[in-house]
MARBA-3410 file (N, C-alpha, C, O; in Angstrom, 1 decimal):
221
35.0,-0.3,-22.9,34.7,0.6,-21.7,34.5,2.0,-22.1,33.8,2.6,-21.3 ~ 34.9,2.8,-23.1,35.3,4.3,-23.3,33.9,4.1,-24.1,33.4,5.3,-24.3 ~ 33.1,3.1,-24.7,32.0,3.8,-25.7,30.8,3.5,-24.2,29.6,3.7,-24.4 ~ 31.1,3.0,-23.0,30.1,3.4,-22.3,30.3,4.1,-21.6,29.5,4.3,-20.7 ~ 31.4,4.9,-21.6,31.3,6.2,-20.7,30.5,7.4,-21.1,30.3,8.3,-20.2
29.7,7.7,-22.6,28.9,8.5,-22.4,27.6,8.5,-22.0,27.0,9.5,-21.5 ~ 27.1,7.0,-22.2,26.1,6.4,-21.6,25.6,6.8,-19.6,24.4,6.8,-19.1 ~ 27.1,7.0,-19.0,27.1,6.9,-18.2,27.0,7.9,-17.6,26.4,8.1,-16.5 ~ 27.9,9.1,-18.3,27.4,10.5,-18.2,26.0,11.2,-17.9,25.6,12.0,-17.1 ~ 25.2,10.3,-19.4,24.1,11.0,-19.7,23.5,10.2,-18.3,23.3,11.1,-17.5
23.3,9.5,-18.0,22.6,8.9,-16.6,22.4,9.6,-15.4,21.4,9.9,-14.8 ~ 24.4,10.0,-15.2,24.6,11.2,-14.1,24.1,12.3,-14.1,23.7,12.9,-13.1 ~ 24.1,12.8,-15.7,23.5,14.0,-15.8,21.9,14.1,-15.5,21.6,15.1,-14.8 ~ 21.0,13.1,-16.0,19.8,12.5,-15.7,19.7,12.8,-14.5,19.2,13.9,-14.1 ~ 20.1,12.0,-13.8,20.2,12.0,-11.8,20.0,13.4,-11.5,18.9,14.0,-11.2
21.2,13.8,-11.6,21.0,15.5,-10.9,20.0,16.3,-11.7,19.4,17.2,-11.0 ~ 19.7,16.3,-12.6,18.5,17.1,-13.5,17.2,16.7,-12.7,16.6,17.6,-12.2 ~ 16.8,15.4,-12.5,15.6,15.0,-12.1,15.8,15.2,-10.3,14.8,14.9,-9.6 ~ 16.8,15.5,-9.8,16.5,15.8,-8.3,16.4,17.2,-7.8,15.9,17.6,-6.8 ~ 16.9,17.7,-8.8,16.7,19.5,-8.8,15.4,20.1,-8.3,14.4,19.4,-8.5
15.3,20.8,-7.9,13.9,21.4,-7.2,13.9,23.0,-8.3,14.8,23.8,-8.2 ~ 13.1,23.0,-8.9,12.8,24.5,-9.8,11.7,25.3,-9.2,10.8,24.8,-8.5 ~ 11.9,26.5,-9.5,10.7,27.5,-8.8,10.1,27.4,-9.8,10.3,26.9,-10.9 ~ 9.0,28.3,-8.9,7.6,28.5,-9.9,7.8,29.3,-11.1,8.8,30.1,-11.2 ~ 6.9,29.1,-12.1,7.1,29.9,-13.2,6.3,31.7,-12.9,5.6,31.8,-11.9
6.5,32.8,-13.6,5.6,33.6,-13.4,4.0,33.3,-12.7,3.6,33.5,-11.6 ~ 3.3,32.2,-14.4,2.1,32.6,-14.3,1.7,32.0,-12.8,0.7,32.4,-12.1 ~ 2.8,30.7,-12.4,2.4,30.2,-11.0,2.3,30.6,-9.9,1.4,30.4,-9.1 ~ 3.3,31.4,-9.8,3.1,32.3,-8.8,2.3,33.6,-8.7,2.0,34.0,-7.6 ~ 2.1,34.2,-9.7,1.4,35.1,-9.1,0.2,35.5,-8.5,-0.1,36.7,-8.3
-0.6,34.2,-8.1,-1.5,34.5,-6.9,-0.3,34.9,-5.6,-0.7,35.7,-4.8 ~ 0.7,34.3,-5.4,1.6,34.7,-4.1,1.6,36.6,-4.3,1.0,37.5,-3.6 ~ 2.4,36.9,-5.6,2.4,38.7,-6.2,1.4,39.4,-5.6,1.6,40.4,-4.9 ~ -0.1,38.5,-6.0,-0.8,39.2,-6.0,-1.0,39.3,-4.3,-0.5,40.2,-3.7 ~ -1.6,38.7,-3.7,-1.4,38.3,-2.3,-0.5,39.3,-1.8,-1.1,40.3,-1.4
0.6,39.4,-1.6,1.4,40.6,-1.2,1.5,41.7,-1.7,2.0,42.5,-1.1 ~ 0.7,42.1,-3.5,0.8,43.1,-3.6,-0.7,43.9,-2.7,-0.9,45.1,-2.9 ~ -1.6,43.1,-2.0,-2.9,43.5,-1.7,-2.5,43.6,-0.1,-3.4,43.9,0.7 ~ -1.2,43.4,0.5,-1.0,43.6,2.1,0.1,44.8,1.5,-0.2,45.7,2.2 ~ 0.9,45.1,0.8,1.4,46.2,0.5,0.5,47.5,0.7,0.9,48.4,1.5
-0.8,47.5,-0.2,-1.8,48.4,-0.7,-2.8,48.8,0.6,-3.4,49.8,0.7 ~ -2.9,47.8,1.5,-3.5,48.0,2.5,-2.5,48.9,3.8,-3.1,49.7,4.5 ~ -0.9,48.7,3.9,0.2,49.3,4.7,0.6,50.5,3.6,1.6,51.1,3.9 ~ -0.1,50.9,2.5,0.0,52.3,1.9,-0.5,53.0,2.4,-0.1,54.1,2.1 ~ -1.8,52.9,3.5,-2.8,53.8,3.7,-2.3,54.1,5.5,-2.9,54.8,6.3
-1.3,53.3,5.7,-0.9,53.7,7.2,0.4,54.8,7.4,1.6,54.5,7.3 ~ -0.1,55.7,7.6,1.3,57.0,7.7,2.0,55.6,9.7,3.0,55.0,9.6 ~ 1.6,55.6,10.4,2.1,55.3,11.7,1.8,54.3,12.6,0.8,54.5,13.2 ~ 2.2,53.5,12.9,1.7,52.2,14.3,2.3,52.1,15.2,3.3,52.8,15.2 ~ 2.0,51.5,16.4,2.3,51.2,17.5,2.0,49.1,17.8,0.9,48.7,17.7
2.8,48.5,18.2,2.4,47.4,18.3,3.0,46.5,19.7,3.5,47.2,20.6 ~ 3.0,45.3,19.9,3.7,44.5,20.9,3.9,43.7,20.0,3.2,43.5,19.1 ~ 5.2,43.2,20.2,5.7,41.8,19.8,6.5,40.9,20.1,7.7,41.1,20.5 ~ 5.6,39.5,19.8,6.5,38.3,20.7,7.0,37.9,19.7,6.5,37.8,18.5 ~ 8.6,37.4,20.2,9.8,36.6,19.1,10.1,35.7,20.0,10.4,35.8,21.2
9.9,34.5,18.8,11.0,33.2,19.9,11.7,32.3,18.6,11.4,32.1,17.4 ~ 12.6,32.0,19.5,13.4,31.1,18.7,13.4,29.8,19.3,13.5,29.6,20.5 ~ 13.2,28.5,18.2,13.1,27.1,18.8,14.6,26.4,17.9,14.9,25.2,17.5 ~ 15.4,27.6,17.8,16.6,26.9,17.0,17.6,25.6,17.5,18.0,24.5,17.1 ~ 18.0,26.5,18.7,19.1,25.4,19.9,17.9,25.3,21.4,16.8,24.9,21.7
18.7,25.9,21.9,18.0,26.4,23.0,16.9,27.2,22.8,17.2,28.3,22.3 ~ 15.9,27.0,23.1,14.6,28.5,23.5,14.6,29.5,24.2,14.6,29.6,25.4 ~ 14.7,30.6,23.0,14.7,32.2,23.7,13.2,32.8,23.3,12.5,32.5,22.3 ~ 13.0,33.7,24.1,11.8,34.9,24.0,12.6,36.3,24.2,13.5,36.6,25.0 ~ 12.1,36.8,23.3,12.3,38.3,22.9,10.9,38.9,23.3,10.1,38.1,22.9
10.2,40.3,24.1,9.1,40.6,23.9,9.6,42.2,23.8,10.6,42.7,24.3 ~ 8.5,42.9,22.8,9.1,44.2,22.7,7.7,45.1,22.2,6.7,44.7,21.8 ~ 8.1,46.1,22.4,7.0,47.7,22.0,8.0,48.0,20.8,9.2,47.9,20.7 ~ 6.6,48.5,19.6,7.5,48.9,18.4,6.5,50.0,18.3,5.4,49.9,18.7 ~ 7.2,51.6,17.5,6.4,52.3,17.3,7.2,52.9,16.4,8.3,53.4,16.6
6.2,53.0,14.9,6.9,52.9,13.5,6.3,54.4,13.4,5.4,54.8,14.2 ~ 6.9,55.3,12.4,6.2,56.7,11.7,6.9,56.9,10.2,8.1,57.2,10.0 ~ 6.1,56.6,9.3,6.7,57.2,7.9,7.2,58.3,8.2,6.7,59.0,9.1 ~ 8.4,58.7,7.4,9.4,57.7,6.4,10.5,56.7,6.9,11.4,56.2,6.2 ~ 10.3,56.6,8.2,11.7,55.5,8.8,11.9,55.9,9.7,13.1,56.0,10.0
10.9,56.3,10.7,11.3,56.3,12.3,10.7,54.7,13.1,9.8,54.0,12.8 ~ 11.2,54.6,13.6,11.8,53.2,14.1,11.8,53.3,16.0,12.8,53.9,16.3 ~ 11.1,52.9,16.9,11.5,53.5,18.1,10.9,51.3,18.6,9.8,50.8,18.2 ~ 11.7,50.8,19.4,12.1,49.6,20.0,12.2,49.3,21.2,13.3,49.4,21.7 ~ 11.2,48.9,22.0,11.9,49.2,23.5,11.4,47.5,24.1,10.3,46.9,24.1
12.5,47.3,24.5,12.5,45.4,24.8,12.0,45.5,26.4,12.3,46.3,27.2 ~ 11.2,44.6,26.5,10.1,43.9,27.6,10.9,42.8,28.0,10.6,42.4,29.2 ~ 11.7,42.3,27.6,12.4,41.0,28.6,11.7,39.5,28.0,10.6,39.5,27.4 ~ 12.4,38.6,28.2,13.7,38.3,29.0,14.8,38.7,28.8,15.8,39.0,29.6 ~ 14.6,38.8,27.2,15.8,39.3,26.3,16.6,40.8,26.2,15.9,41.5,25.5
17.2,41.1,26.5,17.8,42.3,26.5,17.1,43.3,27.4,17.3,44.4,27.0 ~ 16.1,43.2,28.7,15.0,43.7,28.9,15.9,45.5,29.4,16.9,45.9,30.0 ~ 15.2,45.8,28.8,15.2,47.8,29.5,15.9,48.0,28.2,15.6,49.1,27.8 ~ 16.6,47.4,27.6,17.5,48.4,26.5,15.7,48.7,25.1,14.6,48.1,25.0 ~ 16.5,49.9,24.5,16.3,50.6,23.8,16.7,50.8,22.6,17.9,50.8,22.6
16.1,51.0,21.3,16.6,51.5,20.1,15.6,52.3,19.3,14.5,51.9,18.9 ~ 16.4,53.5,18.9,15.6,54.2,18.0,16.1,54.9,16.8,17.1,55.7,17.0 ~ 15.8,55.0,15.6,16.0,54.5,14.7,15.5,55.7,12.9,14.7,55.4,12.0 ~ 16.4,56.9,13.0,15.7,57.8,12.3,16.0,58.1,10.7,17.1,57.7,10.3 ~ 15.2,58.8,9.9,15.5,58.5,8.2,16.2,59.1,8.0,15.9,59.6,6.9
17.1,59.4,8.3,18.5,59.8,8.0,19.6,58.8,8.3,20.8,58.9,7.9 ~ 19.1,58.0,8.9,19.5,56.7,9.0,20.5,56.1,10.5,21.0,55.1,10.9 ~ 20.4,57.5,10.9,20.9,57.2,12.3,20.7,56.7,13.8,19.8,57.3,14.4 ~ 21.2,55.9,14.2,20.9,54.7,15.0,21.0,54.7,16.3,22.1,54.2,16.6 ~ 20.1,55.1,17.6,20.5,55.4,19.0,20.1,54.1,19.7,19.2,53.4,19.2
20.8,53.9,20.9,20.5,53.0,21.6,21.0,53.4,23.2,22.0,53.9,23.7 ~ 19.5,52.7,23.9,20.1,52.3,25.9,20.5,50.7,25.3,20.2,50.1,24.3 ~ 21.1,50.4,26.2,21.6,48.7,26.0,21.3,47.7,27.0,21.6,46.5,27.0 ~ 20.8,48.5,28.0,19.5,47.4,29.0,21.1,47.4,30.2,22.2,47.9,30.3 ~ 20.1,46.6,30.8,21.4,46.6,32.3,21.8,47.6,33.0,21.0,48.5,33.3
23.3,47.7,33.6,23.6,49.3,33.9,24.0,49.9,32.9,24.8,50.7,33.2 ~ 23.6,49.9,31.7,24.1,50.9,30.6,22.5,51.4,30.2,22.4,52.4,29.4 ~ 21.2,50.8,30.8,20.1,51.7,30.8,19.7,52.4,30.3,18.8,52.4,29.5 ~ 20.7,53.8,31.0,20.5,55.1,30.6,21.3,56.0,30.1,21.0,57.2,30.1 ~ 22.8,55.2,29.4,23.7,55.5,28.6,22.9,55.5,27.0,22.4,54.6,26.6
23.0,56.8,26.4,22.7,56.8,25.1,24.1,56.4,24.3,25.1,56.9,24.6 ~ 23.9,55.6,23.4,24.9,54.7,22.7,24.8,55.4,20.8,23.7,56.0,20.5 ~ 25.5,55.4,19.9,25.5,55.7,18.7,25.3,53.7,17.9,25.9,52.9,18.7 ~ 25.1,53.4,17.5,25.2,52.3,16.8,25.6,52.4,14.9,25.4,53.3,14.2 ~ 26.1,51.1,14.6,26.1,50.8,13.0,25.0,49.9,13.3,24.8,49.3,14.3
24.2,49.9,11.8,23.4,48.9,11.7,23.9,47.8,11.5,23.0,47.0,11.3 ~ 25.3,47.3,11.6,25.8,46.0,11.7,26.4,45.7,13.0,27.3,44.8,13.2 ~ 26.0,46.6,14.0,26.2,46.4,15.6,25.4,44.9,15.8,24.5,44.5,15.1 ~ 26.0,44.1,16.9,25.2,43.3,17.3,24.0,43.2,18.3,23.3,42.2,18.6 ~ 24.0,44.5,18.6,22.3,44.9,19.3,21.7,45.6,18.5,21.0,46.5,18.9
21.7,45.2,17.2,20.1,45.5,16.4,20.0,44.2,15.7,19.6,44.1,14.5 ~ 20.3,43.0,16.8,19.7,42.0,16.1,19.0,41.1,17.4,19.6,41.0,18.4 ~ 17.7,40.4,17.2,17.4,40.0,18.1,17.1,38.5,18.4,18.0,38.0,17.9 ~ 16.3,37.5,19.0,16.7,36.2,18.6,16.3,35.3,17.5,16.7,34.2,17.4 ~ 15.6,35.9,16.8,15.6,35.6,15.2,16.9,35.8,14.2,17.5,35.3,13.2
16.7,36.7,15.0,19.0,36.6,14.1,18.0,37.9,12.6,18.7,38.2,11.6 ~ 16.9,38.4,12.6,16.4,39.6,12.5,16.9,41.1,12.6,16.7,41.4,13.7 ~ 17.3,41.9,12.1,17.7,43.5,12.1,16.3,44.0,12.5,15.2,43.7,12.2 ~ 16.9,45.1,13.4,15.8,46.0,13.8,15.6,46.5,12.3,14.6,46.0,11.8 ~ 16.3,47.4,11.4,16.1,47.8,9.9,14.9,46.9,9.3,14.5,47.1,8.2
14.4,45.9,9.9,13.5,44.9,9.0,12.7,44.4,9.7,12.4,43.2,9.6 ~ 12.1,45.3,10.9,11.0,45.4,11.5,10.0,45.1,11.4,9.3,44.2,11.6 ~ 10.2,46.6,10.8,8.6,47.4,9.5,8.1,46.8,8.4,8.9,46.5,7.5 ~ 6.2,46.3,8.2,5.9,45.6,7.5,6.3,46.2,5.9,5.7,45.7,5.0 ~ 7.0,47.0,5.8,7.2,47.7,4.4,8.7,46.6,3.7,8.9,45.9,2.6
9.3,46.9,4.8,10.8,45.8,5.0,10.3,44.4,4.7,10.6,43.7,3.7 ~ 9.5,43.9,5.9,9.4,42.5,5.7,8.6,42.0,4.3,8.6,41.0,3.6 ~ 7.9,43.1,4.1,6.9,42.5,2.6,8.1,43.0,1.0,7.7,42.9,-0.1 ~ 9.1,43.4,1.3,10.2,43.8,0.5,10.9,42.3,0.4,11.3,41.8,-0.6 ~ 11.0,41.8,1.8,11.7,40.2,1.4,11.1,39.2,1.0,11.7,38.2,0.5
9.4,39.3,1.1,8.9,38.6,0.4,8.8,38.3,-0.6,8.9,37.2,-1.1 ~ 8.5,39.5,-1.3,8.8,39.8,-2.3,10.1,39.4,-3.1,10.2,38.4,-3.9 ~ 11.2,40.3,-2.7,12.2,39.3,-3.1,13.2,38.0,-3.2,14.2,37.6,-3.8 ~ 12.0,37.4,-2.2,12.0,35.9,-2.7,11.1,35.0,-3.6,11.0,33.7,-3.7 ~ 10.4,35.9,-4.3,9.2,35.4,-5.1,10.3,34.0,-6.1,9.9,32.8,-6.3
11.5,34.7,-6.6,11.5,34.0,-7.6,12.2,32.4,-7.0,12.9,31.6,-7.6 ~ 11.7,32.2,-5.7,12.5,30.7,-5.6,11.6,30.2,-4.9,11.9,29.3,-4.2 ~ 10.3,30.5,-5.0,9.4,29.9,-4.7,9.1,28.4,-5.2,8.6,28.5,-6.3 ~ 9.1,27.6,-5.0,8.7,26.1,-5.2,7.5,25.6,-5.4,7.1,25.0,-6.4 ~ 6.7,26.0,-4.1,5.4,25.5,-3.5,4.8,26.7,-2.9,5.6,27.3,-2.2
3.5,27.1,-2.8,2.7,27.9,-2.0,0.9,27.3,-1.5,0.4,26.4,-2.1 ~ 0.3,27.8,-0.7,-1.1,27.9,-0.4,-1.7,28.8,0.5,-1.1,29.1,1.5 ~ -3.0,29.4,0.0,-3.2,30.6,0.9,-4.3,30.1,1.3,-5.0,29.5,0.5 ~ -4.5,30.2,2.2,-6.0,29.4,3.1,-6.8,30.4,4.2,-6.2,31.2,4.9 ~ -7.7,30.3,4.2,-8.5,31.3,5.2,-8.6,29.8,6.4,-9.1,28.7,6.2
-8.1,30.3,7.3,-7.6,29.2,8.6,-8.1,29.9,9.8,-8.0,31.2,9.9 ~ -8.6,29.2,11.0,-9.0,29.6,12.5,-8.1,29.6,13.2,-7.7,28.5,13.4 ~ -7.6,30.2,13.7,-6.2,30.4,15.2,-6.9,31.3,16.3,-7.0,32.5,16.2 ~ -7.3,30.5,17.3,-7.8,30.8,18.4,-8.7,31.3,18.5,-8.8,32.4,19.1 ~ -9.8,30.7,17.7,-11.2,31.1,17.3,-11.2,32.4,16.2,-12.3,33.1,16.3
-10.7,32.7,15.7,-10.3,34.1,14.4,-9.9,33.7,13.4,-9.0,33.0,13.2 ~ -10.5,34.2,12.8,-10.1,33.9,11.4,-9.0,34.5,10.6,-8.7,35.7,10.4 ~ -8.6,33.2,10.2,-6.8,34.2,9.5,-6.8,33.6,8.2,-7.3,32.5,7.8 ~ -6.1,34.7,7.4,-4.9,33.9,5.8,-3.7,34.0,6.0,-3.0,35.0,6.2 ~ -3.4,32.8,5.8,-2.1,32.3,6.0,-1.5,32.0,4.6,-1.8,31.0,4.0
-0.6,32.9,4.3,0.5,32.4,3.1,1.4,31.4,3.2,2.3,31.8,3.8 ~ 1.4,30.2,2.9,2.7,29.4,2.8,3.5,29.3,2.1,3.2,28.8,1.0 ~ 4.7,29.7,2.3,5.4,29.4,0.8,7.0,28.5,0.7,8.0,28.9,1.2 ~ 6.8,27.5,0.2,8.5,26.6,0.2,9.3,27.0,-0.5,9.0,27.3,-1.7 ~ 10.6,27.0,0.0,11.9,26.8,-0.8,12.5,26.2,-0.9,12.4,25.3,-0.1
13.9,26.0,-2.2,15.0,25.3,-1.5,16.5,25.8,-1.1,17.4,26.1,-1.8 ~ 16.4,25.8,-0.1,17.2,26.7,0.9,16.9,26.1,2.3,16.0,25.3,2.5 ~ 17.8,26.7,3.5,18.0,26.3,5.0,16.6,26.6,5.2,15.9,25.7,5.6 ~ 15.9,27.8,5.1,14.7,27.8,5.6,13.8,27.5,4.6,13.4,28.5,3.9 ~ 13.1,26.0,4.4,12.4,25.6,3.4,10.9,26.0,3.5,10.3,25.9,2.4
10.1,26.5,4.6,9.1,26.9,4.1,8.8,28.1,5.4,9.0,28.2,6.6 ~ 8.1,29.0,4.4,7.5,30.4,5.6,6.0,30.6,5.5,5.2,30.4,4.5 ~ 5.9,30.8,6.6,3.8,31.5,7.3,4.1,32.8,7.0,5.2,33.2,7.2 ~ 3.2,33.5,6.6,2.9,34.8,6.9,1.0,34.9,7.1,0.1,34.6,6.3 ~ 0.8,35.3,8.2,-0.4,35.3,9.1,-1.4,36.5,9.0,-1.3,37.3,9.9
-2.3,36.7,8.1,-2.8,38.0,8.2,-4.3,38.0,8.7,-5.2,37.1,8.7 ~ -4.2,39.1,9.2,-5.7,40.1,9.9,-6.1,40.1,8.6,-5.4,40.6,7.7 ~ -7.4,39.5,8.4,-8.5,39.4,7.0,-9.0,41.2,6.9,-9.1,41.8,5.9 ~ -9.4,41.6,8.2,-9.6,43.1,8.4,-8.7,43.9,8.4,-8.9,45.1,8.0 ~ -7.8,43.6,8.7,-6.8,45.3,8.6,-5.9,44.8,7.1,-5.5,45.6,6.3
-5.8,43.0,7.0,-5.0,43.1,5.8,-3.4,43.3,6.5,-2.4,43.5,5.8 ~ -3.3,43.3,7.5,-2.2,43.6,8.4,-1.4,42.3,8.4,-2.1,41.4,8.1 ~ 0.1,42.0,8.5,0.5,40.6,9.3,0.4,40.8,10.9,0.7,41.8,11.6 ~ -0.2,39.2,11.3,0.0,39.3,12.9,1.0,38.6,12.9,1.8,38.9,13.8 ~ 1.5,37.5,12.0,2.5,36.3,12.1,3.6,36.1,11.3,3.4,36.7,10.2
4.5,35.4,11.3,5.7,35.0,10.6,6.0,33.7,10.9,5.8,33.5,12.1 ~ 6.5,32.8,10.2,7.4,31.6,10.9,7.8,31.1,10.0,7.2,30.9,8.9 ~ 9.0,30.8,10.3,10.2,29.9,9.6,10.3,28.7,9.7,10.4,28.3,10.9 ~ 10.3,27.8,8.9,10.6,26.6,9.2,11.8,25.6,8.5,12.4,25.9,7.5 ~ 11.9,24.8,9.0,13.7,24.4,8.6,13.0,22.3,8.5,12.7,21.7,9.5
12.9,21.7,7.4,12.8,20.1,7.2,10.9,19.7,8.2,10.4,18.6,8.4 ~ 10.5,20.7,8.7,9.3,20.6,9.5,9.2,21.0,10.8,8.2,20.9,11.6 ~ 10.4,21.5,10.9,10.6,22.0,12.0,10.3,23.5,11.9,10.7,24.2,11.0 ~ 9.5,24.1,13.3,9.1,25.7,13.3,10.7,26.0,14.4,11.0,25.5,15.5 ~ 11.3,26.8,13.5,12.5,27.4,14.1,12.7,28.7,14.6,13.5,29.0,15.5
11.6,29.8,13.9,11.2,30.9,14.4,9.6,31.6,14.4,8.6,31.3,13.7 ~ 9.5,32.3,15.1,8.0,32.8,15.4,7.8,34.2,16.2,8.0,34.7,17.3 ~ 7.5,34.5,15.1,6.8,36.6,15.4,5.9,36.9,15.3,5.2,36.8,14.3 ~ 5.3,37.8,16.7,3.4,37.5,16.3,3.3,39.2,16.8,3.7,39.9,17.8 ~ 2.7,39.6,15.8,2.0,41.2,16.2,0.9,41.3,17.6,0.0,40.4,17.6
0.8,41.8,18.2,-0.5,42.0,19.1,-1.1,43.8,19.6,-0.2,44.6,19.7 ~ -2.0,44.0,19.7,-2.0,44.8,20.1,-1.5,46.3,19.0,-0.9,47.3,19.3 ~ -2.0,46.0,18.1,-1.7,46.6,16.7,-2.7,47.9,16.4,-3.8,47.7,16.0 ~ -2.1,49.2,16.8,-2.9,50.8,16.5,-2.1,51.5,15.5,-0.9,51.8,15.5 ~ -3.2,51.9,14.5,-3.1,52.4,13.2,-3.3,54.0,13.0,-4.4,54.5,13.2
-2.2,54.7,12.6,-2.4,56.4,12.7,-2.7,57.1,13.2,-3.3,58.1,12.9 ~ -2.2,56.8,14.4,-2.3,57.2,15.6,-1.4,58.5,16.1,-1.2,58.9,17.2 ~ -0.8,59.1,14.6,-0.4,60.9,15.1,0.8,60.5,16.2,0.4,60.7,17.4 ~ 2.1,59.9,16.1,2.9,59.3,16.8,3.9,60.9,16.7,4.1,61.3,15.5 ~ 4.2,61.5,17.4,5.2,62.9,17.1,6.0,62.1,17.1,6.0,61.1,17.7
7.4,62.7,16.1,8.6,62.6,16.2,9.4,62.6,17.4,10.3,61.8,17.4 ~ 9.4,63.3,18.5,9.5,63.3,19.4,9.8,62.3,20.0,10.9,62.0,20.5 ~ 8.8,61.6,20.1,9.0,59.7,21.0,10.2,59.2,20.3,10.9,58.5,21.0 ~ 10.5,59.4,19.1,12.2,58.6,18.7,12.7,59.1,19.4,12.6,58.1,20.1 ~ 13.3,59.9,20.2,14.6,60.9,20.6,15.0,60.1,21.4,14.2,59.2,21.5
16.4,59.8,22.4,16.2,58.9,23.3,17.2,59.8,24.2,17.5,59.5,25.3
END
């Protein structure tokens, strides 16, 4: 029995070696690199935006978040939620890193101080206002390059328009992400998470104005 216990080792060991999921190597990935480093290079040339955006979650129950975002290099941040979700509250958001908020309801028109680990700078994506900004979200992409598995970038139609759509799998709770881009601005309109094939989250840009001379001013709250 003891001269087949290494036999049996090496088998186990076999097993879990061959079920393992490995990331890509460099040279594999870097059409993904490159790919984000060319939506990077296109959000270098934007000092300011103004956008709408829909968030839903299909995790348990179905929630909608709708909100006004209005970004200004170097880190002004200004949020103002449309409902259902938190509707009337407020957050604004300056590079010095301090954090104001209305909180919707009868607190409206109470100005609030916040931590960025307050629970109203997160919304139903389970998302930080801090990671808004396409500078932020293409920072996580990024920093998930190295667990990448699987990708494909495809020039795809969504509601008669033409999009590139990044796919990329992991292995992790959220095994594979969309990122949805404007072929012309090079912008993202989309996000989505997905969990075994299930779409669990969804963020879509609309209504997207570029350098538009936003005064500091509009943060104040």
């Amino acid at each position: 029995m003891k001269k087949k216990l290494p036999i049996i080792i090496f088998f186990c060991i076999c097993a879990v070696y061959s079920a393992a999921t490995f990331a890509l190597d460099e040279k594999e990935k870097q059409p993904v690199a490159d790919f984000l480093s060319k939506l990077r290079m296109s959000y270098a040339q934007i000092n300011d935006y103004s956008a709408t955006m829909r968030l839903e979650s299909f995790e348990n129950e179905y929630q909608l978040q709708r909100q006004k975002m209005w970004f200004k290099k170097p880190g002004y941040l200004l949020l103002r939620q449309l409902g259902p979700f938190k509707k009337g509250a407020a957050l604004a958001i300056l590079p010095n890193g301090q954090i104001k908020g209305h909180l919707g309801g009868f607190l409206s028109f109470a100005v609030v101080s916040l931590d960025k680990d307050d629970e109203n700078m997160y919304g139903v994506t389970h998302d930080s206002a801090l990671s808004t900004d396409y500078d932020k979200i293409l920072d996580i992409a990024t920093d998930m390059l190295d667990r990448v598995i699987d990708y494909s970038i495809e020039t795809v139609s969504i509601d008669n328009k033409k999009r590139l759509v990044l796919t990329t799998s992991y292995d992790q709770k959220f095994d594979r992400f969309r990122l949805i881009v404007d072929p012309a601005s090079m912008l993202i309109i989309g996000l989505e998470r997905y969990t075994k094939g299930k779409l669990i989250h969804k963020i879509q840009w609309f209504d997207i104005k570029t350098n538009i001379n936003i005064d500091t001013d509009k943060f104040n709250l």
